[in-house]
C-alpha positions in Angstrom: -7.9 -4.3 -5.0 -6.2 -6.2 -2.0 -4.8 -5.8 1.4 -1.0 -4.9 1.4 -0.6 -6.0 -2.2 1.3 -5.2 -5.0 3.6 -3.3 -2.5 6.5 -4.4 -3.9 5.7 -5.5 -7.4 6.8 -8.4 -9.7 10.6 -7.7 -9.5 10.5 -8.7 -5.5 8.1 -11.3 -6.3 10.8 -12.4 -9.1 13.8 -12.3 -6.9 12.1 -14.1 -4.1 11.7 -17.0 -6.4 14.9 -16.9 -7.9 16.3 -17.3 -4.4 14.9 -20.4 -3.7 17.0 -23.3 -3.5 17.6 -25.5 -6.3 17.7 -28.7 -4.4 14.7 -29.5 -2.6 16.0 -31.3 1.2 12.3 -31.6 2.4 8.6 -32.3 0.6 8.9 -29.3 -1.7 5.6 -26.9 -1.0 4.7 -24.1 -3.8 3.1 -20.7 -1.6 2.2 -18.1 -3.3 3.4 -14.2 -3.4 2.2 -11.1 -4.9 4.5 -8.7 -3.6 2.7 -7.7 -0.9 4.6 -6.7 2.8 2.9 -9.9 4.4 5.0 -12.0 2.2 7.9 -11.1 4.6 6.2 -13.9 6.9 7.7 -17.1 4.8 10.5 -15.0 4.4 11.3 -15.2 8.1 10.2 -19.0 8.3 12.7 -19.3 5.4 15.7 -17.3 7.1 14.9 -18.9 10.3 15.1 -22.2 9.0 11.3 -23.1 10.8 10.2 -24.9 7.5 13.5 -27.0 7.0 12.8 -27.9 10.9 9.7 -29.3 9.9 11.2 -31.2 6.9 9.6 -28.6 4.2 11.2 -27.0 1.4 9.0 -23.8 0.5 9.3 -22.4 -2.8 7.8 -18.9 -3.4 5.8 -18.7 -6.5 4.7 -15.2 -7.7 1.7 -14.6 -8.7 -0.7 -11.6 -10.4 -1.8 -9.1 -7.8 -5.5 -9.5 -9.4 -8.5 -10.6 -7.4 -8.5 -14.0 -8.5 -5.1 -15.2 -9.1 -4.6 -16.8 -5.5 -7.8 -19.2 -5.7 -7.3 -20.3 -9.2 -3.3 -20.6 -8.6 -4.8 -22.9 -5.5 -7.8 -24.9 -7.6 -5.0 -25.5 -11.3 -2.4 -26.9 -8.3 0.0 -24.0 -9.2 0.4 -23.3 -5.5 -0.4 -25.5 -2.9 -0.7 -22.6 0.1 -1.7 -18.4 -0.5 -2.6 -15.6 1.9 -5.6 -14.0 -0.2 -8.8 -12.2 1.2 -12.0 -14.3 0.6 -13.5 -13.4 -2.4 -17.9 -14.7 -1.7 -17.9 -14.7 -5.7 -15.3 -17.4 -5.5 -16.7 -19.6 -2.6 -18.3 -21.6 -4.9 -15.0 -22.3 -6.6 -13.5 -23.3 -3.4 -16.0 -25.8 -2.1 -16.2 -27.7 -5.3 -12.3 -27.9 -5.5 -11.0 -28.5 -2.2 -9.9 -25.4 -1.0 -10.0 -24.4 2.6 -9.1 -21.4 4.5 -7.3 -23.0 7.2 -6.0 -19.7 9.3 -6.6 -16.2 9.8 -3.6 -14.1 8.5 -4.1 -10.4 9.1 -7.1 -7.9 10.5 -8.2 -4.5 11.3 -8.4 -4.2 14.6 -10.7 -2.1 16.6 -8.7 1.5 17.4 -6.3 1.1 15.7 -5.2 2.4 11.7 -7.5 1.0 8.9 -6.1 -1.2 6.4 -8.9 0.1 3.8 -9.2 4.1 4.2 -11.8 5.9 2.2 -9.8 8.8 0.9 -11.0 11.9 -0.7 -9.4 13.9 -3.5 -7.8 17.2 -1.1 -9.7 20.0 -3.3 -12.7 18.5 -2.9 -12.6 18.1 1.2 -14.9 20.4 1.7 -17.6 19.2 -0.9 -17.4 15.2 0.5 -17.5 14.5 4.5 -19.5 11.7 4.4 -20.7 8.3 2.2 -24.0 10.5 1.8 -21.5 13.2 -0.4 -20.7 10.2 -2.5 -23.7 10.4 -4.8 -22.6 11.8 -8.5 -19.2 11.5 -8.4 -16.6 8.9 -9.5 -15.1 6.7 -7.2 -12.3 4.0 -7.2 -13.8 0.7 -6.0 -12.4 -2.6 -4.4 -12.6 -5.7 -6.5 -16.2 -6.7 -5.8 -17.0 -9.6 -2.9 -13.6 -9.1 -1.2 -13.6 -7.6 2.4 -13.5 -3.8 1.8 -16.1 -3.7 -1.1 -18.5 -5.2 1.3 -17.6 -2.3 3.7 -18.2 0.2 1.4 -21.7 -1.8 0.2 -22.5 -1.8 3.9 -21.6 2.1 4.6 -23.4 2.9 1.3 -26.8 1.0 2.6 -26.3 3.3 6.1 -26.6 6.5 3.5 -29.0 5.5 1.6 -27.1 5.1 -1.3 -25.9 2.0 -3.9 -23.3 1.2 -6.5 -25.6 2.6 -8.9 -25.6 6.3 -7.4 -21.7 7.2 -8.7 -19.4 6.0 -11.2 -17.4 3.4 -9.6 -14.2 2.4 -11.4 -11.5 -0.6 -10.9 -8.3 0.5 -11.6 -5.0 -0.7 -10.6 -3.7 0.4 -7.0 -0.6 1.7 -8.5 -1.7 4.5 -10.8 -4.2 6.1 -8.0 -2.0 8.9 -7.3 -1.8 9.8 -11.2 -5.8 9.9 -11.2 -5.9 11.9 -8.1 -3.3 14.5 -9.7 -5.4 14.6 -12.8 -8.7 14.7 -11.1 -9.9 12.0 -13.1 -11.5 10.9 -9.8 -13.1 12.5 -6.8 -12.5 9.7 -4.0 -11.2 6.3 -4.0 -11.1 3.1 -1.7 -7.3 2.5 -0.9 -5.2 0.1 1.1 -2.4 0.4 3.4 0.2 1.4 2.8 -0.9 3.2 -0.3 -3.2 5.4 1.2 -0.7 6.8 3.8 1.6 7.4 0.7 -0.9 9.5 -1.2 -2.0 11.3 1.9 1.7 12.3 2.7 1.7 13.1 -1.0 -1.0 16.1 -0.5 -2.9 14.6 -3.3 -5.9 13.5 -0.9 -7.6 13.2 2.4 -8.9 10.7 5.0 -12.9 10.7 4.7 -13.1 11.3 8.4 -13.2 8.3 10.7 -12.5 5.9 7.9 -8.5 6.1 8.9 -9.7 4.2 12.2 -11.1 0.6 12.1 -15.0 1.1 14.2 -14.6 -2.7 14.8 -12.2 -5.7 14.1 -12.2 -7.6 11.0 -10.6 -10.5 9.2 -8.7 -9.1 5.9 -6.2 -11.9 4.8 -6.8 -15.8 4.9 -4.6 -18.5 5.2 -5.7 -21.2 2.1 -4.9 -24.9 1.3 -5.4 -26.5 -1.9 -7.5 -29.9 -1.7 -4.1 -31.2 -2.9 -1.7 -30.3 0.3 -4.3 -31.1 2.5 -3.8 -34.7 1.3 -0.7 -34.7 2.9 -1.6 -34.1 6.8 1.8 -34.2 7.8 3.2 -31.8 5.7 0.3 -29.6 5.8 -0.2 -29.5 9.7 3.7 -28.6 10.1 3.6 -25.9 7.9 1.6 -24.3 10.0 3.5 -25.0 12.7 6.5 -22.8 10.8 4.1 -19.9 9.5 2.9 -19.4 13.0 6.4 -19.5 14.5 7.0 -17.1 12.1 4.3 -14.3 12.6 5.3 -14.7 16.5 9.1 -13.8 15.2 7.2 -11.4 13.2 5.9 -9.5 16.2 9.1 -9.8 18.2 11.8 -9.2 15.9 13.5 -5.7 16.1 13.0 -2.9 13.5 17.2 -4.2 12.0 16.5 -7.7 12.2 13.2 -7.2 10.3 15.4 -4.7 7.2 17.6 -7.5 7.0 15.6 -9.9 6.3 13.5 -7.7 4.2 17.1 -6.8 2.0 17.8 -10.0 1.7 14.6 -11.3 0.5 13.6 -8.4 -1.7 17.1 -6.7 -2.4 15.7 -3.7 -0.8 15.0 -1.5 2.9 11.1 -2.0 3.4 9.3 0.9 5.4 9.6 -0.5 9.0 6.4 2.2 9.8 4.7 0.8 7.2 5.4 -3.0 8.1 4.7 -1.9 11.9 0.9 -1.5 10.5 0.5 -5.3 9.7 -1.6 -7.2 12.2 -1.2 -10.3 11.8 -3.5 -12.9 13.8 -0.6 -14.4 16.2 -2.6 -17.4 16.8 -4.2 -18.1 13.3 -7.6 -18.4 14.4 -10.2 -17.9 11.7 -13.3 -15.3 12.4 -15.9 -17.5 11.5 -18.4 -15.2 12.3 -17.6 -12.2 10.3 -16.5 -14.6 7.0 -20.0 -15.8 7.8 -21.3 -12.7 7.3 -20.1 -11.5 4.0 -21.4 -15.0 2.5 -25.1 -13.7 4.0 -24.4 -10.7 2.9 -23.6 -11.6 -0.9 -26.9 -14.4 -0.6 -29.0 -11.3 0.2 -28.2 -9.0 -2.8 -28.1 -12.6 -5.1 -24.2 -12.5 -6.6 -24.5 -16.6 -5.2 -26.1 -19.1 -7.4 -26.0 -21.8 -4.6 -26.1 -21.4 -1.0 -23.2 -21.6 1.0 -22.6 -22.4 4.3 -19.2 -21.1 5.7 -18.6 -24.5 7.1 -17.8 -26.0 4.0 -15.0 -23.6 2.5 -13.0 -23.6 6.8 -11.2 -26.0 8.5 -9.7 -24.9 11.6 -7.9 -28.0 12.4 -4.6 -27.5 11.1 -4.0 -24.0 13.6 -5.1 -26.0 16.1 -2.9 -28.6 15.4 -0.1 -25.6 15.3 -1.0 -24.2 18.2 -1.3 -27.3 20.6 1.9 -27.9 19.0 3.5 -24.6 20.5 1.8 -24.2 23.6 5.1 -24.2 25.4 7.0 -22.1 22.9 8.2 -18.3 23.7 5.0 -16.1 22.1 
């Protein structure tokens, strides 16, 4: 399960590939999509021309919405940029083949909404109100090593409890609302804006304080394949364009962002729902906090080699970007 994806599904993902030009004017660079609402980001650097200014044709390649896909699209070559959550199972994967998370993309941020809220099935409310309600029943949980799974690991250890004291399930995000109304589950661990949807639904509830981030946290990644990092020209300025386009992100208006959104997906997109998305304006990567999940995943043994956060980062490119627009409107 992943932040903000799978919004849109395969058909948007299709169309935004079929859109790309035919002819490539610049050095032709493959970024992936999975239909999620932060896609709309190389949509903008696409309708705003900021990768042609940087002599970049970007081709949008869609990919599954599983756990994986992004960092094996990256290490096969398929793509040579994604947004994707680290996954600490697949750090290995990236230090052996080259990839680097090279910017932060999107966060929870202290006070404000969640993008993972805990949400209980609405007849049982009164039965769970806390992790420590947890034990016994059967629960939806996030692909394990990514971001929210190690949240929910973390609030389980604070009540005493482990994977092992329900029945966790993976299922895709898009039938949760059918298991909720068939109370094939009791609770479930759900992502913006998915959650919201099946709240507003009546089909479930917020496990309270769970709809409020306690502290802030990196969700999405920006990642280079070893490949495109070959080419430090290309690479650097692509930056350059994604970050000019998450600051058009922030100050476009709630028309100029529909538009864009029809045109790209051939559809309205929830403009409350895309209001949600934090995106990190300047790209910098919380070293710390990635860090931290890679301890965290050494201490319960899923590693088979140490790793040291250092190897699968490299900041340099957003620096590059950001020296680069120190004097542009923000």
């Amino acid at each position: 399960m992943r932040s903000r994806w799978a919004c849109l599904g395969p058909a948007a993902c299709a169309i935004a590939l079929l859109c790309s030009p035919a002819c490539s004017s610049g050095v032709r660079v493959n970024a992936g999509v999975v239909g999620s609402l932060t896609d709309i980001i190389f949509h903008i650097g696409k309708e705003r021309k900021y990768f042609e200014k940087e002599g970049l044709e970007v081709f949008l390649v869609p990919l599954p919405a599983s756990a994986g896909a992004p960092i094996q699209a990256l290490a096969t070559g398929t793509v040579d940029v994604v947004p994707a959550p680290l996954n600490v199972n697949l750090a290995g994967l990236m230090r052996e083949s080259g990839i680097r998370i090279v910017a932060g993309y999107t966060r929870c941020v202290k006070g404000k909404p969640n993008d993972a809220i805990y949400l209980v099935r609405k007849d049982l409310a009164a039965e769970i109100k806390t992790f420590a309600d947890f034990k016994g029943r059967v629960i939806v949980t996030p692909t394990p090593g990514i971001w929210n799974h190690i949240a929910l690991l973390r609030e389980l250890d604070k009540a005493g409890l482990s994977e092992k004291d329900f029945t966790g399930k993976l299922v895709p995000p898009n039938i949760l609302p059918s298991l909720f109304v068939n109370k094939q589950i009791d609770a479930a661990v759900a992502i913006e804006p998915l959650a919201s949807r099946i709240i507003d639904a009546g089909l479930a509830v917020a496990l309270a304080g769970t709809d409020i981030a306690k502290e802030s946290s990196p969700v999405l990644q920006l990642n280079y394949s070893g490949r495109f990092m070959k080419d430090q020209r290309s690479a650097r300025r692509f930056m350059v364009a994604v970050l000019r386009s998450i600051r058009e992100f922030s100050r476009a208006s709630p028309e100029e962002l529909d538009a864009i959104a029809k045109k790209a997906w051939g559809m309205p997109v929830d403009i409350k729902e895309l209001s949600k998305v934090n995106m990190v304006a300047d790209g910098e990567i919380d070293a710390r906090s990635l860090a931290s999940a890679v301890d965290y995943a050494m201490g319960k043994g899923w590693l088979k080699s140490r790793i040291d956060i250092k190897d699968i980062i490299d900041p340099s490119y957003v620096r590059y970007a950001n020296e680069a627009l120190r004097d542009a409107p923000k």
